[in-house]
N, C-alpha and C positions, 0 to 999 in steps of 0.2 A: 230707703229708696229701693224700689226693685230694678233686679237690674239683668230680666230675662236672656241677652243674650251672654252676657260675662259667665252666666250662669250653666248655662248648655255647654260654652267652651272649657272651662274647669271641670262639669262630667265627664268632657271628650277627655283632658289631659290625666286626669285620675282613670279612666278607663283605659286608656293607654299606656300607665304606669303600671295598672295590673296587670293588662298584658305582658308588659315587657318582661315583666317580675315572675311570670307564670303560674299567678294566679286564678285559680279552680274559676271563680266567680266575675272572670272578668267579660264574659260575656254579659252577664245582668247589668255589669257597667256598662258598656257600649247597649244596652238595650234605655234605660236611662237614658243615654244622653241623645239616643235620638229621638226618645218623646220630648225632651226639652227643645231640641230641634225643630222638632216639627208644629210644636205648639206654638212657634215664633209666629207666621211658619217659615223657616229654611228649611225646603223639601233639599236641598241639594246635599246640606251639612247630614240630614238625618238620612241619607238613602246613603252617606259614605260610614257613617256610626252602625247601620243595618250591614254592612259591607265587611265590616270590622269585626261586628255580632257573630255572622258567620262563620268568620275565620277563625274567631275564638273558639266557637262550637267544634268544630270541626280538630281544633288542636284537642280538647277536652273527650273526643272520643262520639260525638255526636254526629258523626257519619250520615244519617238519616237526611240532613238539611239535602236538599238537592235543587232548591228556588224561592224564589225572594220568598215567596209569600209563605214559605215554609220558615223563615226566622221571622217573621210577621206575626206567626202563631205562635210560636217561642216567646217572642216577645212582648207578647201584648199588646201591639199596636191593632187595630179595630180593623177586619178586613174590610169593610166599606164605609162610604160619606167621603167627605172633604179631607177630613187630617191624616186617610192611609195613603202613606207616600208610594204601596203598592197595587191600588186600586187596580192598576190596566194589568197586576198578572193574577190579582185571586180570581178571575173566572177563567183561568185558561185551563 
């Protein structure tokens, strides 16, 4: 059975276990789990996992991030079409 969304939320909670744990790579986890998100699509789940991305980055020394669509390009989410949950900031 596939089972898309159970699937996003276990990325979320293993991404947030690296977190907590303070691990190096828990950013690529929270970048994960909001392509799973947003491949649903739950733009809401996958813009608080991008939110998360961030924050990780940021603890990891990644100072540069300074707007969304700056962890957008970190993380591989597509700056344009339908599935970038940042669409209305990459042309700002």
């Amino acid at each position: 059975r596939d089972a898309p969304g159970p699937r996003a939320a276990l990325a979320t909670c293993r991404a947030l276990l690296a977190d907590a744990a303070g691990h190096p790579r828990a950013a690529d986890a929270f970048g994960r789990a909001a392509r799973a998100w947003a491949a649903l699509p739950r733009p809401y789940e996958a813009l608080l996992a991008r939110e998360r991305q961030a924050g990780a980055l940021l603890t990891a020394g990644r100072a540069d991030i300074r707007h969304p669509s700056d962890v957008a390009a970190v993380g591989g989410v597509p700056r344009s079409g339908q599935d970038d949950p940042f669409g209305s900031f990459a042309g700002s």
